[in-house]
PyMOL commands that place a pseudoatom at each C-alpha (Angstrom):
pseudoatom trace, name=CA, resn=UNK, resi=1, chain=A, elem=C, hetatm=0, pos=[76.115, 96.543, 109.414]
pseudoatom trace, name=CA, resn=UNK, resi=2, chain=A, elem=C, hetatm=0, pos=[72.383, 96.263, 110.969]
pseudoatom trace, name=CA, resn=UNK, resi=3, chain=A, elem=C, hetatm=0, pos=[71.544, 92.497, 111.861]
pseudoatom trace, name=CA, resn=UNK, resi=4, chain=A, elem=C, hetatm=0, pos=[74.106, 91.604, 109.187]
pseudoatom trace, name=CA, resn=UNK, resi=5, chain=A, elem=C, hetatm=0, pos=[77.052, 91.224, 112.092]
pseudoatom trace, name=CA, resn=UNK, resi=6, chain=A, elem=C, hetatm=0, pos=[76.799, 92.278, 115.261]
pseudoatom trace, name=CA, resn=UNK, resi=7, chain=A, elem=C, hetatm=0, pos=[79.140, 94.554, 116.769]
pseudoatom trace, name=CA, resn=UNK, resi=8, chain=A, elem=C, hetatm=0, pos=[80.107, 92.275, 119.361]
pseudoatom trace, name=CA, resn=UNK, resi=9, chain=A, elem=C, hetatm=0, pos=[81.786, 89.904, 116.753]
pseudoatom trace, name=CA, resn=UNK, resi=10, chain=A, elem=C, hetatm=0, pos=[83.495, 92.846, 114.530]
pseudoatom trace, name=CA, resn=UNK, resi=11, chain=A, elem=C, hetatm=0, pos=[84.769, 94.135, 118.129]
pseudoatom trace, name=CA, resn=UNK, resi=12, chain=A, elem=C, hetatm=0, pos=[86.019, 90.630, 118.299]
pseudoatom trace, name=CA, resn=UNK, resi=13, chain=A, elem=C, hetatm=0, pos=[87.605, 90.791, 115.140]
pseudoatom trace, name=CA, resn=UNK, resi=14, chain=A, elem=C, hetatm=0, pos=[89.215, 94.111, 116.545]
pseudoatom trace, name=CA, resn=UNK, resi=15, chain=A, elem=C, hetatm=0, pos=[90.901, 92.551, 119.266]
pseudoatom trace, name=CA, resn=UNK, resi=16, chain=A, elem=C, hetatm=0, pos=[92.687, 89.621, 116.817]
pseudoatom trace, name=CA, resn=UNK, resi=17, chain=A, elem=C, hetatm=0, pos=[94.284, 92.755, 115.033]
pseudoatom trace, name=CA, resn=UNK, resi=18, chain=A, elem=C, hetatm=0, pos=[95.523, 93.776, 118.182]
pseudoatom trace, name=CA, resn=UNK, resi=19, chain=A, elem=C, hetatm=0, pos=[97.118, 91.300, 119.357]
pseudoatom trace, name=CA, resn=UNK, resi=20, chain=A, elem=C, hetatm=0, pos=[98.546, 90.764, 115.811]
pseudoatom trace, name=CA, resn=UNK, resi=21, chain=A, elem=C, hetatm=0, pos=[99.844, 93.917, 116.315]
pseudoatom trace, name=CA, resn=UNK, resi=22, chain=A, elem=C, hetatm=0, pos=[101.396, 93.263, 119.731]
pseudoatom trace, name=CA, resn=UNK, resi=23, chain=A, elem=C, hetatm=0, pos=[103.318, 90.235, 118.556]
pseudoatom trace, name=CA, resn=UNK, resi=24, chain=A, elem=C, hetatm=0, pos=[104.280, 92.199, 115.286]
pseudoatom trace, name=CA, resn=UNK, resi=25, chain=A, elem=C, hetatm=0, pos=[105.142, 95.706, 116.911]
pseudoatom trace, name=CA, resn=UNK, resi=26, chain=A, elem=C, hetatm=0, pos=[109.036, 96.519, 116.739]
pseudoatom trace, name=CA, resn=UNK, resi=27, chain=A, elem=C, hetatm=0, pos=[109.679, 100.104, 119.111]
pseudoatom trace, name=CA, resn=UNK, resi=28, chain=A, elem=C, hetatm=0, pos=[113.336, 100.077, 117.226]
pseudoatom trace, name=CA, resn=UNK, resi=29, chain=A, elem=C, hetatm=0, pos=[110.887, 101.510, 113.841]
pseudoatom trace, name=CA, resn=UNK, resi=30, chain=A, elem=C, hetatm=0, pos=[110.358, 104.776, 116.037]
pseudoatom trace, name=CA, resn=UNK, resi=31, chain=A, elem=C, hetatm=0, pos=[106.610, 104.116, 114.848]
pseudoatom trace, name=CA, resn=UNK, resi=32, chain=A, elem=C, hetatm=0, pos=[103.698, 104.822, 117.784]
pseudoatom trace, name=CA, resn=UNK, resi=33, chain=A, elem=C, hetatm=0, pos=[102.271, 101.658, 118.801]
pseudoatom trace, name=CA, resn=UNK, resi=34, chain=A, elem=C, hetatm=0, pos=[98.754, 103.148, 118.073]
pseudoatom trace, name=CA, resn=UNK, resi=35, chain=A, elem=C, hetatm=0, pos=[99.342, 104.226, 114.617]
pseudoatom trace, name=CA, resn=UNK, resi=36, chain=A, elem=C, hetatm=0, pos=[101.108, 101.046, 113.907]
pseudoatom trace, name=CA, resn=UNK, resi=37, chain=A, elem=C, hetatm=0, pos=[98.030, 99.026, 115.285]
pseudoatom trace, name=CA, resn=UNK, resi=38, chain=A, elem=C, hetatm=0, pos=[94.736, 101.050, 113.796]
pseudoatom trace, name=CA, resn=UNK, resi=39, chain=A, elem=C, hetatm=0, pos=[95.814, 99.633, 110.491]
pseudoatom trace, name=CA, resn=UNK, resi=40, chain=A, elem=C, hetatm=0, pos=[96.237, 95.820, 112.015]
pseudoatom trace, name=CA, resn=UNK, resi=41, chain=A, elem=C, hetatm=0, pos=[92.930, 96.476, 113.768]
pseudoatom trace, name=CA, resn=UNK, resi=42, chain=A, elem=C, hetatm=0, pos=[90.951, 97.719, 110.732]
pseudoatom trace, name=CA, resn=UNK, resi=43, chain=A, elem=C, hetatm=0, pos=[92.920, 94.796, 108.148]
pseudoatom trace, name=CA, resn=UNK, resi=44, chain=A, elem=C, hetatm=0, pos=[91.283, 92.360, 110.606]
pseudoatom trace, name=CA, resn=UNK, resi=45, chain=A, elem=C, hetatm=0, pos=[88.045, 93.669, 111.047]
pseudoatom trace, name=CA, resn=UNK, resi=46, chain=A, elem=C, hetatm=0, pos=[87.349, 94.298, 107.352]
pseudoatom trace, name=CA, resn=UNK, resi=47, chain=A, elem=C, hetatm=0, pos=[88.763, 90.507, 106.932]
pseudoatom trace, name=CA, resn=UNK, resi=48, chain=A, elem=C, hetatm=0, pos=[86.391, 89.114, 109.413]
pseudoatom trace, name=CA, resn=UNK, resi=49, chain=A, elem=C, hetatm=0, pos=[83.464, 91.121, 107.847]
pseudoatom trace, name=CA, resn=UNK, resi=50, chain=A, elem=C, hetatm=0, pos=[84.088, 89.111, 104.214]
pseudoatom trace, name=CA, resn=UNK, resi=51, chain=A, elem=C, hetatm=0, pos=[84.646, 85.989, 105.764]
pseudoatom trace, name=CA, resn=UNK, resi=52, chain=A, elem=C, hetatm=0, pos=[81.751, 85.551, 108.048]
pseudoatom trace, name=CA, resn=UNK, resi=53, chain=A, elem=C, hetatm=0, pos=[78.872, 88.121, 107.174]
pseudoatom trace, name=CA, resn=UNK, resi=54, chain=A, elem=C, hetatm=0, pos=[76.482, 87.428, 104.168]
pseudoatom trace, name=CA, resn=UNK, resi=55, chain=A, elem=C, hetatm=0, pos=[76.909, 91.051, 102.693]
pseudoatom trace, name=CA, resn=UNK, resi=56, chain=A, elem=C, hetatm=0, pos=[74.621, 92.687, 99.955]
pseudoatom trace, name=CA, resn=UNK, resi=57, chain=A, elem=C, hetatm=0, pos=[76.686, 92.765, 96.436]
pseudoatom trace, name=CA, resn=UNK, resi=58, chain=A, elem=C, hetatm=0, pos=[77.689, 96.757, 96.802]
pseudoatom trace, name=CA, resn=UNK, resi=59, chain=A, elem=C, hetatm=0, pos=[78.431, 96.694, 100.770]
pseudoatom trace, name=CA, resn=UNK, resi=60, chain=A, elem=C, hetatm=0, pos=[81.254, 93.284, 100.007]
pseudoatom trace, name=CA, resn=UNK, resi=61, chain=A, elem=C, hetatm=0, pos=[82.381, 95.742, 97.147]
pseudoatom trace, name=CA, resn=UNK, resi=62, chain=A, elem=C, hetatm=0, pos=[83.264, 98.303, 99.605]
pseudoatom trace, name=CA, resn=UNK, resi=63, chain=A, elem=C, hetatm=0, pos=[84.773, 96.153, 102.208]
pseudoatom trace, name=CA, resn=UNK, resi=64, chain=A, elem=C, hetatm=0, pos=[86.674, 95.004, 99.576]
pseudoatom trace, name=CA, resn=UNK, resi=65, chain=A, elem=C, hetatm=0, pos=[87.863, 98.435, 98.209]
pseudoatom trace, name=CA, resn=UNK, resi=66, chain=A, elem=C, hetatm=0, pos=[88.817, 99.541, 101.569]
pseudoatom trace, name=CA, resn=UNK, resi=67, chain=A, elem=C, hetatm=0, pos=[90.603, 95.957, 103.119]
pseudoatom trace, name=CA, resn=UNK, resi=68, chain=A, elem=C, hetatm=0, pos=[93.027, 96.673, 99.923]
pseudoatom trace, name=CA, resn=UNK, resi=69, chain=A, elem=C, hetatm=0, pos=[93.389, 100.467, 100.558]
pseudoatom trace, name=CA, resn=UNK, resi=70, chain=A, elem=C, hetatm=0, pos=[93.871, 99.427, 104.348]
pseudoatom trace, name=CA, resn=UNK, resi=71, chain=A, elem=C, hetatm=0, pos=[96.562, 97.153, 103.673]
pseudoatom trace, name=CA, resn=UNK, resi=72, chain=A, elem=C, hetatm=0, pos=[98.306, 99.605, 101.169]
pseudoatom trace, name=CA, resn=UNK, resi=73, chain=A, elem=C, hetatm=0, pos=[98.206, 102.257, 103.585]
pseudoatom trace, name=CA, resn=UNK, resi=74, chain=A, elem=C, hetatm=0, pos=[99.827, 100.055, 106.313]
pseudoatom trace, name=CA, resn=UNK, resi=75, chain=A, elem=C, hetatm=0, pos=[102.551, 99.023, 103.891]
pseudoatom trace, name=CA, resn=UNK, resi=76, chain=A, elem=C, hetatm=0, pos=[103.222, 102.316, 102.757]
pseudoatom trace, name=CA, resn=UNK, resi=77, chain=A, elem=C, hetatm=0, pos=[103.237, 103.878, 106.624]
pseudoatom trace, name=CA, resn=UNK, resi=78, chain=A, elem=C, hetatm=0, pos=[105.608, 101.234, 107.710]
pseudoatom trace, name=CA, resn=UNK, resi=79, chain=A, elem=C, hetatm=0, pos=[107.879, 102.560, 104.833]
pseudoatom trace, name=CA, resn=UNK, resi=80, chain=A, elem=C, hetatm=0, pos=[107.647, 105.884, 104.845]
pseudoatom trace, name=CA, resn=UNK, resi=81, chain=A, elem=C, hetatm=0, pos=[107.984, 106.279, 109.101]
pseudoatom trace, name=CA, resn=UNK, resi=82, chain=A, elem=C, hetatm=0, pos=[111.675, 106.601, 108.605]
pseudoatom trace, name=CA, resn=UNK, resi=83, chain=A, elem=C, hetatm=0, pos=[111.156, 109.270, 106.130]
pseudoatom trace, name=CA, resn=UNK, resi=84, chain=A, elem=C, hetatm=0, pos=[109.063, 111.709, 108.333]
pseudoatom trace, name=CA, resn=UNK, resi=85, chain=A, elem=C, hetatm=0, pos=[110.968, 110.645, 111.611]
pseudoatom trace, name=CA, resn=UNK, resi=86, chain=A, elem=C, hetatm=0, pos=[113.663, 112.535, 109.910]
pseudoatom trace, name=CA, resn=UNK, resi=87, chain=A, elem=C, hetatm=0, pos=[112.412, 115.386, 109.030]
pseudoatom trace, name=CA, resn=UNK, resi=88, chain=A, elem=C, hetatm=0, pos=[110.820, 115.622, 105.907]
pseudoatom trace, name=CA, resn=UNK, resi=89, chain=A, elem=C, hetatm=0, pos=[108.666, 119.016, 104.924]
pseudoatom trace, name=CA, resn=UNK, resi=90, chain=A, elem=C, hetatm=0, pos=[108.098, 121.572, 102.627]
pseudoatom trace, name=CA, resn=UNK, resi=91, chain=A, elem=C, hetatm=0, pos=[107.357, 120.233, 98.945]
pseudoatom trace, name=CA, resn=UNK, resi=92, chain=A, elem=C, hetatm=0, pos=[109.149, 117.129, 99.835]
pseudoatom trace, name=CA, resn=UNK, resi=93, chain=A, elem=C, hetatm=0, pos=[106.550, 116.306, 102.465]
pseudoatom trace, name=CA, resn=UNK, resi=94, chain=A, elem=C, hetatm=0, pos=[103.466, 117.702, 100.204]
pseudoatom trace, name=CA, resn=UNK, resi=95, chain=A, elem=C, hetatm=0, pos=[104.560, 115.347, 97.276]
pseudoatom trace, name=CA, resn=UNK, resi=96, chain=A, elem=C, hetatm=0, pos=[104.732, 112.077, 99.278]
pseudoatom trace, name=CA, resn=UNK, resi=97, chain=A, elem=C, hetatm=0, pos=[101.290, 112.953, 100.726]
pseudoatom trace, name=CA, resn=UNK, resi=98, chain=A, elem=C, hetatm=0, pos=[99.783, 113.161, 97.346]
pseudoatom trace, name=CA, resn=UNK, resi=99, chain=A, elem=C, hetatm=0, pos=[101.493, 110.236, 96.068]
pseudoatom trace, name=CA, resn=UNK, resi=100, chain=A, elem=C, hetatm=0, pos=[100.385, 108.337, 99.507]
pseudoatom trace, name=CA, resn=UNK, resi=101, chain=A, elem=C, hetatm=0, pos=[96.660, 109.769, 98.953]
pseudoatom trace, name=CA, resn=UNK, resi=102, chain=A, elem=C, hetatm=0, pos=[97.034, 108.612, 95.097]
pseudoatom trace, name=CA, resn=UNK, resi=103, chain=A, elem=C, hetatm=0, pos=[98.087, 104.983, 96.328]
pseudoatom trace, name=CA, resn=UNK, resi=104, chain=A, elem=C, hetatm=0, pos=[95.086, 104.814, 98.535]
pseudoatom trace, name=CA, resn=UNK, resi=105, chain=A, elem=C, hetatm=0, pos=[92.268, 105.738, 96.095]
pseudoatom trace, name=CA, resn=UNK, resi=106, chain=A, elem=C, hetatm=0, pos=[94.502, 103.048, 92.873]
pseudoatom trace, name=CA, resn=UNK, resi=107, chain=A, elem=C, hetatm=0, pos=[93.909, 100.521, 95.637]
pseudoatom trace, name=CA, resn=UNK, resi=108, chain=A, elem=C, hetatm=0, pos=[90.470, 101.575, 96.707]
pseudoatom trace, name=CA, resn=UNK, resi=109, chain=A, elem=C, hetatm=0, pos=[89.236, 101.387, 93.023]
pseudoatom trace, name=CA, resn=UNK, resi=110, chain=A, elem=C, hetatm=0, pos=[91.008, 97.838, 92.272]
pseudoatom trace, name=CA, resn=UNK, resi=111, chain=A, elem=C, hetatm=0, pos=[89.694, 96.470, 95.482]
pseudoatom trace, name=CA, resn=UNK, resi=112, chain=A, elem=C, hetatm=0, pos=[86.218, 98.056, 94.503]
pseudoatom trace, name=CA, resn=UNK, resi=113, chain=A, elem=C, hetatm=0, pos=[86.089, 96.703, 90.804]
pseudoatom trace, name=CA, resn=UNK, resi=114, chain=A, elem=C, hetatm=0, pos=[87.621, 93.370, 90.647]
pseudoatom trace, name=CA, resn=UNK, resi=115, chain=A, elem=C, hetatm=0, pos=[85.300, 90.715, 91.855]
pseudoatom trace, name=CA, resn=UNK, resi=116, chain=A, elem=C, hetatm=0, pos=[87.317, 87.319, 89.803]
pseudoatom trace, name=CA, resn=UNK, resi=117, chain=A, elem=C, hetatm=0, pos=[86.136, 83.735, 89.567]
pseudoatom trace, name=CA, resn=UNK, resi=118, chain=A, elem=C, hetatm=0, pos=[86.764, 80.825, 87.344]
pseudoatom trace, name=CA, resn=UNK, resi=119, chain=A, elem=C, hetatm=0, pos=[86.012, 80.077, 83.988]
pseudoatom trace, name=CA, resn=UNK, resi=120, chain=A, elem=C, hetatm=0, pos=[85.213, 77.335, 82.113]
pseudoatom trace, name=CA, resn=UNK, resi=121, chain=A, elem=C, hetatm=0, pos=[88.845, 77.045, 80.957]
pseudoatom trace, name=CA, resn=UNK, resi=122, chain=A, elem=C, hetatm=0, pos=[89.743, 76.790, 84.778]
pseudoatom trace, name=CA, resn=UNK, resi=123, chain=A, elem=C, hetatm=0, pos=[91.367, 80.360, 84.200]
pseudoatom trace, name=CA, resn=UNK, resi=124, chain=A, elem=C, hetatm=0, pos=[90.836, 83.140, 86.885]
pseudoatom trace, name=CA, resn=UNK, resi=125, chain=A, elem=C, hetatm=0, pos=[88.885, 86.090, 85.002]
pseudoatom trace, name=CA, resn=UNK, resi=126, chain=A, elem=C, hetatm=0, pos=[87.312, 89.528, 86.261]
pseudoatom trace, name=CA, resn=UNK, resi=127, chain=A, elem=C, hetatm=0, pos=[83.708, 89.081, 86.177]
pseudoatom trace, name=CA, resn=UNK, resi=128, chain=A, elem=C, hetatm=0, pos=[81.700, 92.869, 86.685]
pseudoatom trace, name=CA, resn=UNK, resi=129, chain=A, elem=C, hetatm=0, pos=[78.311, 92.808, 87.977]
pseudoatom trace, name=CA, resn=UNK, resi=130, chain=A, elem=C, hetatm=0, pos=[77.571, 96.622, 87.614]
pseudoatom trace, name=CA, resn=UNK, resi=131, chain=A, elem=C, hetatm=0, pos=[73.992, 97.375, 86.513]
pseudoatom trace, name=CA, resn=UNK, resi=132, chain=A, elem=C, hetatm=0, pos=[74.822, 100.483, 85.336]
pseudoatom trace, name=CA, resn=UNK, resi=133, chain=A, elem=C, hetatm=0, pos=[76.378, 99.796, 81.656]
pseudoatom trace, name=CA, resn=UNK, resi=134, chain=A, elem=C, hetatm=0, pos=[78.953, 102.821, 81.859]
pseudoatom trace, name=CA, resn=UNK, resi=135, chain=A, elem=C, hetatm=0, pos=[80.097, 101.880, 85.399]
pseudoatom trace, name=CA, resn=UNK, resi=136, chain=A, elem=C, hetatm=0, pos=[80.430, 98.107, 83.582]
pseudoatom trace, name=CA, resn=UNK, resi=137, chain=A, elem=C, hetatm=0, pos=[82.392, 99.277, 81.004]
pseudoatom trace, name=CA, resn=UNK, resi=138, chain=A, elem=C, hetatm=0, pos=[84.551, 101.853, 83.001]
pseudoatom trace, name=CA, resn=UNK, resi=139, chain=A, elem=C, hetatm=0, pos=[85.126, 98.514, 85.303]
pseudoatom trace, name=CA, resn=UNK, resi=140, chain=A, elem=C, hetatm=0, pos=[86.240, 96.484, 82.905]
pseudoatom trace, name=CA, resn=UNK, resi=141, chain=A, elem=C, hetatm=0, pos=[88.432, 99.403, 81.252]
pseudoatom trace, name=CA, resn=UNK, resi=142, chain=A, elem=C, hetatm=0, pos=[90.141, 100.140, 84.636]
pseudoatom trace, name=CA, resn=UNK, resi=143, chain=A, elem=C, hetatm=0, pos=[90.727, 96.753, 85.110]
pseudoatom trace, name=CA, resn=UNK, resi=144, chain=A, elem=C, hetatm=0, pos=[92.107, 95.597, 81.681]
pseudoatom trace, name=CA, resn=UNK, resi=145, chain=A, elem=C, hetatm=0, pos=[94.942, 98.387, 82.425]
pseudoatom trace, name=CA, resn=UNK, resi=146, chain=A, elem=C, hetatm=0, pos=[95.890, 97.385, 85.701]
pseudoatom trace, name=CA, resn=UNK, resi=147, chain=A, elem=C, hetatm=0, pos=[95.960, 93.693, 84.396]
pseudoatom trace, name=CA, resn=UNK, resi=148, chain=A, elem=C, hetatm=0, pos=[98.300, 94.978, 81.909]
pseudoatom trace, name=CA, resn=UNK, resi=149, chain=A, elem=C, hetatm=0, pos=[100.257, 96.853, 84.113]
pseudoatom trace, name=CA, resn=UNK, resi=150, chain=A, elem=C, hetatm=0, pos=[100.689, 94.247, 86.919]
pseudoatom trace, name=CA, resn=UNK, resi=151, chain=A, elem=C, hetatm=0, pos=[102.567, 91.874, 84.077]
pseudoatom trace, name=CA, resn=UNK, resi=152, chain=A, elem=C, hetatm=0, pos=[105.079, 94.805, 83.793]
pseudoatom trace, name=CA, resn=UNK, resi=153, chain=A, elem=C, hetatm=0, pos=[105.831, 94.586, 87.959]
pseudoatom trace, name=CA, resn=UNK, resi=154, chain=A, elem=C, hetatm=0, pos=[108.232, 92.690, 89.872]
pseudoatom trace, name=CA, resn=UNK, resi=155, chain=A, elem=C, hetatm=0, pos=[107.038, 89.032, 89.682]
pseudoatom trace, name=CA, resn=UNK, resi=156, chain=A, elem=C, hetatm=0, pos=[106.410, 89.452, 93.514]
pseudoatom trace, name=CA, resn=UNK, resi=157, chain=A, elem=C, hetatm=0, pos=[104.481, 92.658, 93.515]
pseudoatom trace, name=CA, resn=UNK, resi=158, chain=A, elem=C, hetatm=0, pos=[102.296, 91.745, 90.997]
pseudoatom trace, name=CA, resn=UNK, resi=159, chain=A, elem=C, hetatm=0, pos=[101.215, 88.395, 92.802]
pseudoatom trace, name=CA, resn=UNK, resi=160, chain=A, elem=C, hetatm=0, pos=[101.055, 89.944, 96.026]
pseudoatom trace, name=CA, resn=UNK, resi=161, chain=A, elem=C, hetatm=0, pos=[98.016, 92.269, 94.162]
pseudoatom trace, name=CA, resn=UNK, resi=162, chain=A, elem=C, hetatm=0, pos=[96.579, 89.644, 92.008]
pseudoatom trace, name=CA, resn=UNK, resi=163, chain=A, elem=C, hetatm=0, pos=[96.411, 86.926, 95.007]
pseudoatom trace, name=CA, resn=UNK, resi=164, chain=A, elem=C, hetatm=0, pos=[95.001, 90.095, 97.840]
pseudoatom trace, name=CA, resn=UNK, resi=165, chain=A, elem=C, hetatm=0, pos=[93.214, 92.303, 95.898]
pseudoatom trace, name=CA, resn=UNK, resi=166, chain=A, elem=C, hetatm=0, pos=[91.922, 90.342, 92.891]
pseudoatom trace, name=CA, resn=UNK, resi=167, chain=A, elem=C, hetatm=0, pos=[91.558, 87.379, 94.286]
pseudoatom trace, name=CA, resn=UNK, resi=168, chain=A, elem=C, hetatm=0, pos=[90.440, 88.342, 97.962]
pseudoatom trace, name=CA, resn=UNK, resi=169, chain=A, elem=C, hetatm=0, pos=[93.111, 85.408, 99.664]
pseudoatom trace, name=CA, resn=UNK, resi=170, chain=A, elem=C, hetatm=0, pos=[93.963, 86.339, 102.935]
pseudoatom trace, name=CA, resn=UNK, resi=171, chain=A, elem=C, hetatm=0, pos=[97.507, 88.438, 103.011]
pseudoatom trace, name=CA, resn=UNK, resi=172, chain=A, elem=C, hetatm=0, pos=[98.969, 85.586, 105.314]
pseudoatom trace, name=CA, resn=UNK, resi=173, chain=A, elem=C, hetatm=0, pos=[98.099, 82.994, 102.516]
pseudoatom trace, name=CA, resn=UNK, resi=174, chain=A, elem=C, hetatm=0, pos=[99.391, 85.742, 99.472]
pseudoatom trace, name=CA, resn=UNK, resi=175, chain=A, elem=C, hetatm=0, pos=[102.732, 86.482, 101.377]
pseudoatom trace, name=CA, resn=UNK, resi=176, chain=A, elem=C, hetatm=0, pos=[103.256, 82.554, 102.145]
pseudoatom trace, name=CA, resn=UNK, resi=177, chain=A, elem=C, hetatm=0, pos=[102.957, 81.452, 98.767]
pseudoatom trace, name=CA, resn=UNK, resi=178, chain=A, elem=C, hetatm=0, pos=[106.059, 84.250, 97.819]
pseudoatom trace, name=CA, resn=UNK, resi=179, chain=A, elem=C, hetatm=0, pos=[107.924, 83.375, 100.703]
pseudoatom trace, name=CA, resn=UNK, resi=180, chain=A, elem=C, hetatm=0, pos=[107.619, 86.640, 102.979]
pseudoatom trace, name=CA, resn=UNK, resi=181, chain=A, elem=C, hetatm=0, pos=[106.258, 87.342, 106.372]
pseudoatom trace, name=CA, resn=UNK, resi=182, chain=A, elem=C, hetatm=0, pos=[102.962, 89.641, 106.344]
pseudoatom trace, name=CA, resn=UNK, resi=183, chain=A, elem=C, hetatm=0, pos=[104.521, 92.163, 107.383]
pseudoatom trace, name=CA, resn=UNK, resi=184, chain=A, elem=C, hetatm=0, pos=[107.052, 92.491, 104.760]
pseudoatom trace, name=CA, resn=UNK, resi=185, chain=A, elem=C, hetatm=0, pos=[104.234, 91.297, 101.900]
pseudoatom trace, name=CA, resn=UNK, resi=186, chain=A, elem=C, hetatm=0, pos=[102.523, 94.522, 103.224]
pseudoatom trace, name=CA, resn=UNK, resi=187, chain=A, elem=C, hetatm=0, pos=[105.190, 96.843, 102.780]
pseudoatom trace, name=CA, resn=UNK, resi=188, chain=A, elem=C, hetatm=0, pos=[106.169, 95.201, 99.078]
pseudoatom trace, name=CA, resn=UNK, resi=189, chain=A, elem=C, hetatm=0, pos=[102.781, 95.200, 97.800]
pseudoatom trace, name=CA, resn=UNK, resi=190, chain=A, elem=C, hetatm=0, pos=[102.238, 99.045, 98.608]
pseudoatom trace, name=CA, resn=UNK, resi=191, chain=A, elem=C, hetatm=0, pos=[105.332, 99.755, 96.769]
pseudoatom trace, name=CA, resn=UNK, resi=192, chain=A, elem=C, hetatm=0, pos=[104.264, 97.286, 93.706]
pseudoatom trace, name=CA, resn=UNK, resi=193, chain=A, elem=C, hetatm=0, pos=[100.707, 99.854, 94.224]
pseudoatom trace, name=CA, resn=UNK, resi=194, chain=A, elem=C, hetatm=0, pos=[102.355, 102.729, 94.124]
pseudoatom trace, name=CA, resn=UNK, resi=195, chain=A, elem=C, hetatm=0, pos=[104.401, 102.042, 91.323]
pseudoatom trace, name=CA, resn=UNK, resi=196, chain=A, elem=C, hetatm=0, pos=[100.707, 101.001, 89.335]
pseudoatom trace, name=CA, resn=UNK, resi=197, chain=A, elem=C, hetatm=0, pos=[99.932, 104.045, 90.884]
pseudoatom trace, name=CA, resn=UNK, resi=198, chain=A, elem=C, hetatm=0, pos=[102.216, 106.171, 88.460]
pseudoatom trace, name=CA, resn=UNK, resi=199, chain=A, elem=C, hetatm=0, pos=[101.573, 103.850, 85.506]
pseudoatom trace, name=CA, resn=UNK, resi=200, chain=A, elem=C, hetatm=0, pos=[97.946, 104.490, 85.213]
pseudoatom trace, name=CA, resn=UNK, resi=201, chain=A, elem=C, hetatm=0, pos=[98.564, 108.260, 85.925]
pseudoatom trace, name=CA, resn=UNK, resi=202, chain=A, elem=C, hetatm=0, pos=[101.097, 108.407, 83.266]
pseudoatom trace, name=CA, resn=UNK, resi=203, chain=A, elem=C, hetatm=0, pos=[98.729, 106.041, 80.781]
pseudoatom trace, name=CA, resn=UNK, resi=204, chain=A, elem=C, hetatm=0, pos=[96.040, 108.272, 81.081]
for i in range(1, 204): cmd.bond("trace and resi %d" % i, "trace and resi %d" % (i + 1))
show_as sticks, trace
zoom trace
């Protein structure tokens, strides 16, 4: 980040997202403490970088893209911890890798392409600032389908996506205003992502 934010205040930001992760951390999961945390620790430093640091356009785009894929990633871990603490291999193991990796990269592009503001009819819209006119257009393509897609999710998923990733609110704000702790907004949104996941695969 250069002069943009010093390191002392994103190590700063670090230590927030551990102690989030202390107070949040539940042994009974059979998940590590340090795999459980690097995702807290990384949610809060990517956080702290859009909050406080006047980023260049393409460097907010990618904290952007990788704050959501950080957040689906800890959602879908918590989930799927269970699932590999019992055993699971072979193809089994392969496919929910693939659909994990998939997740990641639906998130990553979302997050990357969906800067939203306010228009004059006081409706939230996607606005793309792309130079390049077929990265503009592929933008606003990608994003018309998950639009259309997130009206076909659970009520809760899709507002969990549109209020974190479109609209860049803080995941303690999104999960508030449907009622759920973090944690468990975390672990519902990366299921509502996975789920787009397989409806833009299959749309294509």
């Amino acid at each position: 980040m250069g002069e943009v934010l010093p390191r002392d205040e994103m190590a700063s930001f670090g230590r927030e997202g551990l102690l989030e992760a202390a107070r949040r951390y539940d042994p009974d999961r059979g998940v590590p403490f340090r795999r459980f945390a690097q995702y807290r620790i990384k949610g809060c430093i990517l956080d702290g970088m859009r909050r406080h640091a006047e980023l260049p356009r393409r460097t907010h785009e990618k904290v952007r893209a990788l704050r959501a894929a950080t957040a689906a990633a800890e959602g879908m871990f918590e989930d799927t911890a269970a699932a590999v603490a019992a055993g699971l291999q072979g193809t089994a193991a392969d496919q929910r890798l693939a659909d994990h990796l998939a997740t990641l990269a639906t998130a990553m592009a979302v997050g990357f392409g969906a800067p939203t503001a306010i228009d004059d009819n006081g409706a939230r819209t996607i606005v793309c600032e792309d130079d390049d006119p077929e990265q503009r257009l592929a933008q606003v393509e990608l994003i018309g389908m998950v639009q259309r897609e997130l009206a076909r999710l659970p009520e809760v998923e899709a507002t969990l996506i549109r209020r974190y990733v479109l609209e860049e609110q803080p995941l303690e704000r999104a999960a508030a205003s449907v009622g759920l702790s973090k944690s468990w907004a975390s672990r519902v949104m990366a299921r509502g992502m996975a789920t787009l996941t397989r409806r833009l695969q299959a749309a294509q």
